[in-house]
TORMAR-947087 format. One record per residue: residue in three letters; x, y, z of N, C-alpha, C in turn. Coordinates in pm, whole numbers, plus 50000, padded with zeros to 5 digits. Last residue first. Example, Ala and Ser with C-alpha at 12.3 -4.5 7.8 and 13.67 -1.06 7.14 Angstrom:
% residues 2
SER512854977550708513674989450714512905000350787/ALA513194943150780512304955050780513204967050780/
END
This chain:
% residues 528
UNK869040797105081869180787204943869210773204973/UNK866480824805211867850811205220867910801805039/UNK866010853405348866330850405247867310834205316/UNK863280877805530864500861605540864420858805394/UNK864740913005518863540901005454863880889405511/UNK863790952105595864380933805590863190926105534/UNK862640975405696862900968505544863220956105537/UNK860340968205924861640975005891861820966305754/UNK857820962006018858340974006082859850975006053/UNK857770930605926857400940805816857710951705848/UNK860420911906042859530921506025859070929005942/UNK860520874905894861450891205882860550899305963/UNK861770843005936860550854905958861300865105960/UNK862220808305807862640819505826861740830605849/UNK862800776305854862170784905802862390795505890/UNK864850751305706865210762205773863360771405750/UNK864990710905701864590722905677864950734205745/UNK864730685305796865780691005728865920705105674/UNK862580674105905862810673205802864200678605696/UNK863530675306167862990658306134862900660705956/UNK864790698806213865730690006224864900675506161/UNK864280731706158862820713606201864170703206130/UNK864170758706315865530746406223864120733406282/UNK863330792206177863050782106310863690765506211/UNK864570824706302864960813106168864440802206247/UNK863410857006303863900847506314863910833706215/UNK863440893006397863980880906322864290867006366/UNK861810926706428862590914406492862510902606342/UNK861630954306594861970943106479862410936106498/UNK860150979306805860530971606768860690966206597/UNK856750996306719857550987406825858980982006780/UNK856311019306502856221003806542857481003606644/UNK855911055806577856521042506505856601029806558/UNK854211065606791854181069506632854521058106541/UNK851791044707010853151047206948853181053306790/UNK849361061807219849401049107077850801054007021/UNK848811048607574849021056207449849441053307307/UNK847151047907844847491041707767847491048607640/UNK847331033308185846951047208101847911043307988/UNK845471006808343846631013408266846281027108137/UNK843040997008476843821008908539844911012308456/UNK840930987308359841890979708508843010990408540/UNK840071001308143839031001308270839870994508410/UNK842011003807999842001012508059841231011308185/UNK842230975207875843320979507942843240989208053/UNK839780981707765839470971407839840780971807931/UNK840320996007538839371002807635839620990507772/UNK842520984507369843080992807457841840997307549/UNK840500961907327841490957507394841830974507440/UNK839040976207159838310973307239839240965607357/UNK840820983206922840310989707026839530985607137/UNK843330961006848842500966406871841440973606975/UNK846660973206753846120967706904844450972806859/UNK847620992506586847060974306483846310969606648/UNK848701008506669847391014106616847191000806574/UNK850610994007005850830997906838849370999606806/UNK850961014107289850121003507174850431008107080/UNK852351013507620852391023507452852001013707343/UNK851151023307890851191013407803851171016807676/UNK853191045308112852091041508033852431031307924/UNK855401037208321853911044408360853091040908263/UNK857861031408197857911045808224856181048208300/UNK855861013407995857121017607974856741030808043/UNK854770977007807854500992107954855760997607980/UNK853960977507480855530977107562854940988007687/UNK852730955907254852390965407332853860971007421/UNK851800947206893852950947407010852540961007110/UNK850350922206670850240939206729850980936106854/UNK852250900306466851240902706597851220920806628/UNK854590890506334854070905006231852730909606377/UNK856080872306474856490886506456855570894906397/UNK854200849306420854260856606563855230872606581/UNK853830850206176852940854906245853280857506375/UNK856360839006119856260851006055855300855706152/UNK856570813206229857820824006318857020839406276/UNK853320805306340854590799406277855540812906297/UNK851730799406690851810811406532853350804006484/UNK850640788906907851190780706755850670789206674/UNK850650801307151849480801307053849950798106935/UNK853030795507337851510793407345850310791907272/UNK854430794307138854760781707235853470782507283/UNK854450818406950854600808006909854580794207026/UNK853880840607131852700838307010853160826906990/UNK855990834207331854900829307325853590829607267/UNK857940845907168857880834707195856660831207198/UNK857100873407124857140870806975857330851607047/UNK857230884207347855670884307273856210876107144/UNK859830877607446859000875307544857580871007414/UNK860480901807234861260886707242860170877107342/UNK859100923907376859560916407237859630903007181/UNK860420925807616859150922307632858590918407449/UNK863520926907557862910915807641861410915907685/UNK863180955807369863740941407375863270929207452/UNK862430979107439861340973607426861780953107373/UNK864520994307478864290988207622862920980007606/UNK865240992307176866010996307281864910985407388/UNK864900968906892864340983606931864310987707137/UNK864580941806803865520952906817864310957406899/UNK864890905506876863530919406859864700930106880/UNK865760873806757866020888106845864650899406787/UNK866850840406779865890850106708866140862406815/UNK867820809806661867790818406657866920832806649/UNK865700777206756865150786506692865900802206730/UNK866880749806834865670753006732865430766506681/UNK869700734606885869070747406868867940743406813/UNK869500709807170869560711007030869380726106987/UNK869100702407433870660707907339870540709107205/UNK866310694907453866900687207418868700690807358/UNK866000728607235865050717107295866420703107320/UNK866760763607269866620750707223866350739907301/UNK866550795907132866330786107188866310774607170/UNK868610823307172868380808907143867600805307200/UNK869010864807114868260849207213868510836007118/UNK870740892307167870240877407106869980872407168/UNK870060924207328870010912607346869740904207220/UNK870740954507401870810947007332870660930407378/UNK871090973807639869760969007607869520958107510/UNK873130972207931873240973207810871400974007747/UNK874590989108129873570980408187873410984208006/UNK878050992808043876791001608087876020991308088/UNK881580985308196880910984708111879230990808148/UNK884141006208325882780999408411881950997308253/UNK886411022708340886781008208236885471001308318/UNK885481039608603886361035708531886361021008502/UNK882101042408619883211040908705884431041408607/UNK878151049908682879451049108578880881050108706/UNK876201022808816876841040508839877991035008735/UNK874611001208843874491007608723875781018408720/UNK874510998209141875140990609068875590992308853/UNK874781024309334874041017909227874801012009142/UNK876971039609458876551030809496875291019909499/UNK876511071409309877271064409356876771052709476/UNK874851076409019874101077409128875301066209264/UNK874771080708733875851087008774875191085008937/UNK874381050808513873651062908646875081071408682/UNK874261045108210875041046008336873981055408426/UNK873661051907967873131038107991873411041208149/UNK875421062307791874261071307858873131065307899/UNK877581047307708877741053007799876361062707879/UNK876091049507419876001035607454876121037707643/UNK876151059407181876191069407325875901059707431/UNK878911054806943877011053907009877331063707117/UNK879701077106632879881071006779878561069206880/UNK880211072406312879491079006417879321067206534/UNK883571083006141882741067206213881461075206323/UNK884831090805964883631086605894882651082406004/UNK887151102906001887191089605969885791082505919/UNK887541129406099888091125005987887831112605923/UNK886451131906334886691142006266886811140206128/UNK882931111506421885051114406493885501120406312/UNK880481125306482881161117606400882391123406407/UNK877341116406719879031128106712879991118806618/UNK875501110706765875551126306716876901133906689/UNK875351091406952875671101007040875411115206910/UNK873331075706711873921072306853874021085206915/UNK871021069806508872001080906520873381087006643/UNK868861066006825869021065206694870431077606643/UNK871161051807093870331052707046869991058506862/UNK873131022606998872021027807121871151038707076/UNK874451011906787875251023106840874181030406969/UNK874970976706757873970985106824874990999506842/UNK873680938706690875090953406682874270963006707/UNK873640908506704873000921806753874010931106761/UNK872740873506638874000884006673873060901906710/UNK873710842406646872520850206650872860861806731/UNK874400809106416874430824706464873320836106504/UNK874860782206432873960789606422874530800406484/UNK875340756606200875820763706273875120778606304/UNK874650739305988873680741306103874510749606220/UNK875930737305763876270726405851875610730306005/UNK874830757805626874250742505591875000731805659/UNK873620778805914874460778205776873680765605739/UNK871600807206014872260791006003872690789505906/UNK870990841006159871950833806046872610818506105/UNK870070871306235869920859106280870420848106135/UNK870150903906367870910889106266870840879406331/UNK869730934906450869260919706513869850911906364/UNK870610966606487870300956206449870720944706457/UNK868690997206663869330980806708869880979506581/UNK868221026406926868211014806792869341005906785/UNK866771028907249867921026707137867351022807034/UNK866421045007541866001037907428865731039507297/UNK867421050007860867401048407750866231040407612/UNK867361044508151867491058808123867481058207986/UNK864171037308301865551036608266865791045308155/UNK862531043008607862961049408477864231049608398/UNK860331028608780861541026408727861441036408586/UNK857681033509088858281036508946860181033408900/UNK857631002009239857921014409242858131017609138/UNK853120990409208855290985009227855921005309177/UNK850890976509242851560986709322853010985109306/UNK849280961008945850560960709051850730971809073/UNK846210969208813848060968608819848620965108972/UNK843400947808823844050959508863845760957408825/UNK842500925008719841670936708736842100949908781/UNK843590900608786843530904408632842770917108656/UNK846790908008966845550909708970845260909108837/UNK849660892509165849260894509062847580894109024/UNK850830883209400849870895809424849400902509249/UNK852310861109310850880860209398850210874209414/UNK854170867209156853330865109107851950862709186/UNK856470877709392855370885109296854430880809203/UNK857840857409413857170865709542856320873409503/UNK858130839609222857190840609280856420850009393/UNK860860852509128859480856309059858290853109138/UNK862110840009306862660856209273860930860309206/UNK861800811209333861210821409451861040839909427/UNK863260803009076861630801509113861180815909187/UNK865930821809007865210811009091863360815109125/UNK866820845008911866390835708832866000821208860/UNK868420855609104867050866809017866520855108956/UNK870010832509172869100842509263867550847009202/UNK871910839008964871520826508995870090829309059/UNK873010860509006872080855308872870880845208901/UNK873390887909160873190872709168872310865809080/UNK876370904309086875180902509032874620890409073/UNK878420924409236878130916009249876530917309185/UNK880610946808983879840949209094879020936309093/UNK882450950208812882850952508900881900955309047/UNK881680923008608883580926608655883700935608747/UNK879520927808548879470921908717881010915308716/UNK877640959708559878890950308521879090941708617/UNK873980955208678875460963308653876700954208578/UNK871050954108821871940946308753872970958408702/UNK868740960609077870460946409065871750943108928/UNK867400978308949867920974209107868860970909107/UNK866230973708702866920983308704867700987508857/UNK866080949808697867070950408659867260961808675/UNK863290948208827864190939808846865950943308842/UNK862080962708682861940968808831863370961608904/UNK861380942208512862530958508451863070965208601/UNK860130924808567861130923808524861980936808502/UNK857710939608659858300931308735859560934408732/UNK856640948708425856890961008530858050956008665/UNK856410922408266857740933508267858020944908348/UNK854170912008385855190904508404856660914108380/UNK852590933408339852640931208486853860925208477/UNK852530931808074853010944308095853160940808238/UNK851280905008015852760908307937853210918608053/UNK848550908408174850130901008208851440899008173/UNK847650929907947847890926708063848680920108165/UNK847680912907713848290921507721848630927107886/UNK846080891707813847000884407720848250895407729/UNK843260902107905844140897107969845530889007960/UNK842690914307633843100924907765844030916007858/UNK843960901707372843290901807476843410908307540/UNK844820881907128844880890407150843680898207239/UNK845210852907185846350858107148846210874907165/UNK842760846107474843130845907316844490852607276/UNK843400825007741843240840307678843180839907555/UNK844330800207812843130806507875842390817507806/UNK846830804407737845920797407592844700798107700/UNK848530813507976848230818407827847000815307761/UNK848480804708267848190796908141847770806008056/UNK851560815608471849950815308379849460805508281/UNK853920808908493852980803508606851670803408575/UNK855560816808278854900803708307854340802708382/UNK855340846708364854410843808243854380825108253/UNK857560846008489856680848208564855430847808478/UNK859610832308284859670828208448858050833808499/UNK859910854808124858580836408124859350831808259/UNK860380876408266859660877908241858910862908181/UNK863600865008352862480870208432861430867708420/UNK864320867508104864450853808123863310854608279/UNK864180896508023863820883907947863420871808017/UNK866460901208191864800907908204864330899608101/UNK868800888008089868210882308217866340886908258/UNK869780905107864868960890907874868310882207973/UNK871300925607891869880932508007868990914507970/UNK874580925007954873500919807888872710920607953/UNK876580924908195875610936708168875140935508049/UNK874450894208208874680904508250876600909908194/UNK874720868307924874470871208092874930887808085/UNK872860860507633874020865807702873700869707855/UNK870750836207704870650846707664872240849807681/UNK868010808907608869490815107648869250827407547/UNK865690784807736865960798907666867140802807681/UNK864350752007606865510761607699865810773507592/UNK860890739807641862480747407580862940756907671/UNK859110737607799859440725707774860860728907698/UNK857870765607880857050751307792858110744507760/UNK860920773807907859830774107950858930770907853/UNK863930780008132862740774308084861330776908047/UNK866600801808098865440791508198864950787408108/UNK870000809308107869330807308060867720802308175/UNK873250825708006871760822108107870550818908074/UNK876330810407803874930822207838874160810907966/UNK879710822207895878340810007867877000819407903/UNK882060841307722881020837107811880620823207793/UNK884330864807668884040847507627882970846207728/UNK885000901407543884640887907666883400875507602/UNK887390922007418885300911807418885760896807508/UNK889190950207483888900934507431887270929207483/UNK890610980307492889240970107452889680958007414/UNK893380992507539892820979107636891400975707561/UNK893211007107358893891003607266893720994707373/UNK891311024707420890991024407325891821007507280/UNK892901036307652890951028507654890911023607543/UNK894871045507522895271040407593893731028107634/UNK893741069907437894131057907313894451050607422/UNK891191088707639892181081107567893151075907441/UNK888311105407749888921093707674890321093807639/UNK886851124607808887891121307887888541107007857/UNK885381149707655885501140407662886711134907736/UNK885261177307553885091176207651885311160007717/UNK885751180907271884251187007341883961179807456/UNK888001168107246887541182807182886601189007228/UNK887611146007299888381151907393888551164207342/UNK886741134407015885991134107193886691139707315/UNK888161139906859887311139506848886591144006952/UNK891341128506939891031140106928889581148106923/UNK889511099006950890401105007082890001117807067/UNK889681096506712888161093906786888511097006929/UNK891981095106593890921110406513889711103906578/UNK893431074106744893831089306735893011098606749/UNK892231055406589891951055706721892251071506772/UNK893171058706321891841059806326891181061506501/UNK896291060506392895801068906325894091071806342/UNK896711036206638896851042106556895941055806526/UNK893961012406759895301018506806895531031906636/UNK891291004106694891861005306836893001009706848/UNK891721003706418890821007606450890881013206578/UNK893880979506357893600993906264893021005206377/UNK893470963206498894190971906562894180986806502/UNK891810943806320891090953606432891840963906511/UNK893070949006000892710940806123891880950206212/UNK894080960905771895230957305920894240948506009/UNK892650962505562894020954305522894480951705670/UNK889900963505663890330951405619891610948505593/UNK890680994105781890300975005867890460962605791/UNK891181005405565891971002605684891950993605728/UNK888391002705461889580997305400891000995605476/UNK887021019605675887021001805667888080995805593/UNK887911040405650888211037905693888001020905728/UNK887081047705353888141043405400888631038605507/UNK884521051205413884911035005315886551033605340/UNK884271071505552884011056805654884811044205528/UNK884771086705338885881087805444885311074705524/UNK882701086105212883991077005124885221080505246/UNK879881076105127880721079405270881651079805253/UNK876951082304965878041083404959878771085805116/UNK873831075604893874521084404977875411078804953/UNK870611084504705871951077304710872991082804767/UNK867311080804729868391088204718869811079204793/UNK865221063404825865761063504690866951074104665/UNK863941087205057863591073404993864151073604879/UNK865971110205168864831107305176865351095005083/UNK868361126105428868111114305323866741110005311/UNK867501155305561867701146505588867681137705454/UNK869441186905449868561180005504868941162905497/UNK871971194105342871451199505459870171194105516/UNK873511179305181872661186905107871751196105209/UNK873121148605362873321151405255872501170605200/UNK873651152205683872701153705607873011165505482/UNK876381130805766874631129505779873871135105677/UNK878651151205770878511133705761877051128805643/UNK878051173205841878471177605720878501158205685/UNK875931169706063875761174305929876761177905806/UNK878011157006245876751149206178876231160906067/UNK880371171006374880291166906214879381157706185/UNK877921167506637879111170706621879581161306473/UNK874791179906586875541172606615877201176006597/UNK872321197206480873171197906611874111191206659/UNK871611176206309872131196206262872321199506318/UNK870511156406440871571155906297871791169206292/UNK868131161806584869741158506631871131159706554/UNK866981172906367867231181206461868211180306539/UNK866501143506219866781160106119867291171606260/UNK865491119806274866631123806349867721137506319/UNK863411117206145862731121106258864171125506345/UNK864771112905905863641126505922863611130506008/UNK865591086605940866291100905914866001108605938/UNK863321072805992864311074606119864931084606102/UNK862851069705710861671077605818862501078405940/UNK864781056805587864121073505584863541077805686/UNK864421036905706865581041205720865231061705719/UNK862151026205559862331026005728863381035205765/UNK862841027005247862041034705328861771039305509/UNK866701034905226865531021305198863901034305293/UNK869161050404985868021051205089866261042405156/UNK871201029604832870011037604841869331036704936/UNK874901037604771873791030704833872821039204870/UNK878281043504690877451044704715876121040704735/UNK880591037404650880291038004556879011038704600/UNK881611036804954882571043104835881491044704686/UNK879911020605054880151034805124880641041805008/UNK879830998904941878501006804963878541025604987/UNK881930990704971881600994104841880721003004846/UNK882320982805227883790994205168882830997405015/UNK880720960605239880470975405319881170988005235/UNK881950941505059880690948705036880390962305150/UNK884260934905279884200946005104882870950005067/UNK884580925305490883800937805465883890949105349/UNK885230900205435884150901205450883530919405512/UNK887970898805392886720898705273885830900205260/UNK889150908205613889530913405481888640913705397/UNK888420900005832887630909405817888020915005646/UNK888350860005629888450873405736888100884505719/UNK886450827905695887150843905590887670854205708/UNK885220815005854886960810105771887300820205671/UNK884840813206221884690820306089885710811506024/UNK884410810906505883850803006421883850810206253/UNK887070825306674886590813206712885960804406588/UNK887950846206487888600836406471888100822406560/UNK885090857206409885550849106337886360844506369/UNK884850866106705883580855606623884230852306561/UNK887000883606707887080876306802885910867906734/UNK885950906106517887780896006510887480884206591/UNK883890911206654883550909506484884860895806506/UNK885150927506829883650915006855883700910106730/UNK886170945306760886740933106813885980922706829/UNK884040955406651885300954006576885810946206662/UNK882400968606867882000961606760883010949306710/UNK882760986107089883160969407075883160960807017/UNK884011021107112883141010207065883450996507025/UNK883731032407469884571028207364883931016707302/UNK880991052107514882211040507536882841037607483/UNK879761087007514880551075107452881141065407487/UNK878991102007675878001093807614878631082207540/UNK880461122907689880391112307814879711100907787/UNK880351140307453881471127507443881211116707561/UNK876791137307443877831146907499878981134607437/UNK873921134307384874531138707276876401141207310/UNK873351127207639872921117407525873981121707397/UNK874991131107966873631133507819873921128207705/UNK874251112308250874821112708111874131123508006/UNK873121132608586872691122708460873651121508312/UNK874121156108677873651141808747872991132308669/UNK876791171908686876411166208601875681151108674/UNK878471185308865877271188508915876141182708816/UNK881121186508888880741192008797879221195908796/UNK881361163009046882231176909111881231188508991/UNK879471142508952879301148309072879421161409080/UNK881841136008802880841142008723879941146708819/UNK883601130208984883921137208845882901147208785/UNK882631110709111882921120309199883031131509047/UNK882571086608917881131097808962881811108009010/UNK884791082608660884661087708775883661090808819/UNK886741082808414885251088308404884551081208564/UNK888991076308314889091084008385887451091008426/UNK888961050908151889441049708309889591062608368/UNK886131051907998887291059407967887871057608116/UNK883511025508017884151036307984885371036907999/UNK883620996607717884290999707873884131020307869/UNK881680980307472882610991507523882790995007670/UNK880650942607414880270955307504881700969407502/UNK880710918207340881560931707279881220945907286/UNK880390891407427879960902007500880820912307445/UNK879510862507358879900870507345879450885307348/UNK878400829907433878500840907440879570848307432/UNK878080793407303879020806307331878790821107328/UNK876830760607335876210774007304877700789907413/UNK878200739107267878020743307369877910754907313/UNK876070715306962877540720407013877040733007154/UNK874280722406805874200711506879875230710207021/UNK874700733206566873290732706609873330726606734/UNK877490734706518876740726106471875120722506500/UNK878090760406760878550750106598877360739106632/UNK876210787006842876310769306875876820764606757/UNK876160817306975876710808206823876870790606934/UNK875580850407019875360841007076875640827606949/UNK876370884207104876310874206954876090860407079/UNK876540918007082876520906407123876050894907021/UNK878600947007003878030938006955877900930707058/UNK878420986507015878810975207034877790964407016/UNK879691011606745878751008406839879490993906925/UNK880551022806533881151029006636880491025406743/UNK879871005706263881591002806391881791010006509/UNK876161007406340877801008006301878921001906347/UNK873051012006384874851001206374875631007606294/UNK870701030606340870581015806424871971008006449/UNK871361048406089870941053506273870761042906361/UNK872691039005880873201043106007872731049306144/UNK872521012505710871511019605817872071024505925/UNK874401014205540873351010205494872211016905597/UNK876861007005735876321019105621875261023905591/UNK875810985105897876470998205937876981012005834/UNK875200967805704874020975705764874670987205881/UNK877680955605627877280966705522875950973405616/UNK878000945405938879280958105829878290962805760/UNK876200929105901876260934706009877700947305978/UNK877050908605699875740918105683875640930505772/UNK879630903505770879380905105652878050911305663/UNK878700888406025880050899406031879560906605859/UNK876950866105942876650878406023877810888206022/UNK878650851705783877760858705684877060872805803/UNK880520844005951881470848105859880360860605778/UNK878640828206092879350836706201880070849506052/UNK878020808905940876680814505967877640828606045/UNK880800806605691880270798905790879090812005835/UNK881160804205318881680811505446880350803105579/UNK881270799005047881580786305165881960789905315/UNK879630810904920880900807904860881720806804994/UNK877310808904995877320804504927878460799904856/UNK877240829305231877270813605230877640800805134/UNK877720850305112878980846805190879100832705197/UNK875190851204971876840851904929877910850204973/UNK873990856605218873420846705130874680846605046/UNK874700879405304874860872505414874860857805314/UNK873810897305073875460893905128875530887305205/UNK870900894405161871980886805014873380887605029/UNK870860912005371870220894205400871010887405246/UNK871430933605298872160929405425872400914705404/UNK869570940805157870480944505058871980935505196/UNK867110941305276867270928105208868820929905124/UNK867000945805643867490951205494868140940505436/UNK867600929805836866400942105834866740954305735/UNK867350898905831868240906805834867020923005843/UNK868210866205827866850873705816867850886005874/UNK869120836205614869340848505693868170855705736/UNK869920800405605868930810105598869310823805650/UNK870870766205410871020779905527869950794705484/UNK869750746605263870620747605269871340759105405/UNK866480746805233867400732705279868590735905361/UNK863690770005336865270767805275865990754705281/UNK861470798005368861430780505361862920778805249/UNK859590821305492860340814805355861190804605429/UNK856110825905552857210825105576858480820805497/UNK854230855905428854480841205428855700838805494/UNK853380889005571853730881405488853640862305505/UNK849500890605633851070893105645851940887105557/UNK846760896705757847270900505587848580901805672/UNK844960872105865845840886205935846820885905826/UNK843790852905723842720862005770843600874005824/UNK845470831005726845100840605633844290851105659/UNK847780813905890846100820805922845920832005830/UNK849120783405765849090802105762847560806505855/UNK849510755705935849060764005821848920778605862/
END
């Protein structure tokens, strides 16, 4: 039963299939696709297009996708990795010679080539039965005939008013009228609508070769960029199996590396050794071991993990007992961990899809241009704004992170599964950049430790240790952030919510889907 006492929403409850999306205008095309007999993979491609209009500072086509999908609920769980490669001519010594010791955010270096679109081709022809033809007409509409400004969306606009008027064709793209899109106003793209209309009549080559690949070449090699058609026109998405551990009794999977899903899988690795339900859900010592267990985990990845097409990752290793235990013994409830500062170099916007059908096929996907409004740079003619996805890289030669040629970036995006027994139970993801795998982490074990149903464990106050200080959402109550401070974390209150997240939980004994949206973004779960 609900706990009524923490004003949130309800959860929604379905026979047939379910979406949760972070815009309800996303979650009914996903619900339409289903309905007119498209598969859970057919309705994520379909929502995950129009929210690349719809919300352009979190996805687009010019970003990249991961996706995680079990047919039948039951079936061998398949990763996909539609990660972008840099430009085979992007080199440390390069950027070294130049004296450039970090990516910048806004530059063409910032760009990978984006993986969306093949990621999209490649899901449906494994588990789809429409194609990109049909399933990105509602995008082509939105753009062409235009679509309203949701409130979350606004407020990202606003705050992205300075990058947007410095960008490359982001203000004549972006901001309608010279300022930013406010609430209820109706934007128009009709050069992106075309260029999707491209995509749907040719496919994904549309996009990677030709005319549209061309005006993202000329684009980025205008201001310096060392890209291609040749990068453009080698992207392909990689077949996986995901990684996974344990914990209370379910199996977690994630996409494997340069998927950052492994800091995830870290972090209840070193959270099972605790007993949670010692603590109350919301606690000094509840928050506390979240942030010890991720200073861990991040310290982790920001050491060892890289592409591991061209640099050795030991998975296996990071994710044995011993990897976490060496550190859970010097774990204090009264003081932090002495561990070395980590500063990674990003943090992104997301969006997270989570989507079962009625033959229980489960999809659980994530598109991403990194950060908000990605790189700032919209390729000349075509509509498309490009992530900066590339500003993920170290330029630091012989760090497994360092940018190289065709070297994919230490990513932030992550879908998760989990399931009991091979079974799925419960698609689900947390956006919002490097605050992902401590997210996902808080939104599990409100539910495995403290039996919150899916909604309550997403709508919970969220903390994320990041960079040195512990950044609290204003819902963290106060006597928790004083109690943080007296053990030693310095501690600050976030403008905008943490994160979003989504999920769908499958109760196989009755037949049922129930579904959780975040309230920190417009979305809803919708099923029939």
């Amino acid at each position: 039963m609900r706990n009524f006492h923490f004003a949130g929403r309800s959860t929604v409850h379905a026979q047939n299939a379910m979406v949760a999306t972070s815009h309800p205008a996303a979650a009914l095309v996903a619900v339409d696709v289903m309905r007119a007999g498209g598969t859970a993979a057919d309705a994520a491609v379909a929502a995950c297009a129009l929210l690349g209009v719809i919300e352009p500072q979190s996805t687009g086509i010019g970003g990249d996708c991961f996706a995680l999908i079990q047919p039948k609920g039951e079936g061998k769980i398949v990763a996909y990795n539609g990660s972008g490669r840099a430009p085979m001519a992007a080199n440390a010594e390069w950027y070294i010679e130049r004296k450039i010791n970090s990516v910048p955010l806004t530059s063409a270096h910032a760009v990978s080539i984006p993986g969306a679109i093949d990621a999209w081709d490649t899901i449906l022809r494994d588990h789809g039965k429409m194609g990109l033809d049909t399933l990105l007409q509602p995008a082509i509409k939105a753009a062409e005939e235009g679509y309203i400004v949701a409130p979350r969306i606004a407020f990202d606009w606003k705050n992205g008013f300075e990058k947007l008027k410095n960008g490359t064709n982001t203000a004549r793209y972006l901001l309608p009228h010279g300022k930013p899109a406010s609430v209820g106003d109706v934007i128009h793209q009709p050069e992106l609508g075309k260029t999707l209309r491209a995509i749907a009549k040719n496919g994904r080559d549309a996009f990677y070769t030709g005319e549209i690949a061309a005006d993202m070449v000329d684009t980025l090699r205008g201001i310096g960029g060392l890209h291609t058609l040749e990068d453009f026109a080698a992207h392909s998405t990689e077949t996986t199996s995901p990684i996974g551990t344990i914990y209370k009794g379910h199996d977690v999977w994630q996409c494997p590396p340069n998927g950052p899903g492994i800091t995830m899988l870290v972090m209840l690795n070193i959270l099972s050794r605790f007993d949670l339900t010692k603590y109350p859900a919301l606690s000094v010592e509840r928050f506390h071991l979240e942030a010890e267990a991720a200073r861990i985990a991040y310290m982790m990845r920001e050491q060892y993990i890289g592409d591991p097409a061209q640099v050795h990752v030991d998975v296996a290793g990071i994710l044995a007992k011993e990897f976490a235990e060496e550190h859970i013994s010097k774990i204090s409830m009264d003081r932090l961990l002495d561990l070395p500062n980590v500063a990674p170099p990003m943090n992104p916007s997301t969006v997270y899809i989570t989507v079962v059908d009625k033959d229980r096929n489960v999809c659980s996907f994530i598109n991403s241009i990194a950060h908000s409004f990605g790189s700032a740079i919209v390729s000349n003619n075509t509509g498309v704004l490009l992530q900066n996805r590339a500003g993920g890289f170290r330029i630091q030669p012989g760090h497994p992170n360092c940018i190289a040629p065709g070297k994919r970036p230490l990513h932030t995006i992550i879908p998760s599964l989990v399931t009991k027994n091979g079974r799925a139970l419960m698609p689900f993801g947390v956006m919002g950049g490097q605050y992902q795998p401590v997210g996902q982490s808080h939104v599990l074990t409100n539910m495995l430790d403290y039996g919150c149903d899916v909604q309550e464990a997403i709508d919970m106050p969220r903390g994320l240790h990041y960079e040195g200080v512990y950044q609290l959402e204003d819902s963290v109550p106060a006597e928790i952030v004083e109690g943080l401070k007296k053990i030693g974390h310095k501690t600050t209150s976030v403008v905008g919510p943490l994160g979003g997240g989504q999920a769908i939980w499958i109760d196989w004994d009755k037949g049922t889907l129930v579904g959780g949206s975040d309230p920190r973004k417009d979305g809803c779960a919708l099923g029939y």
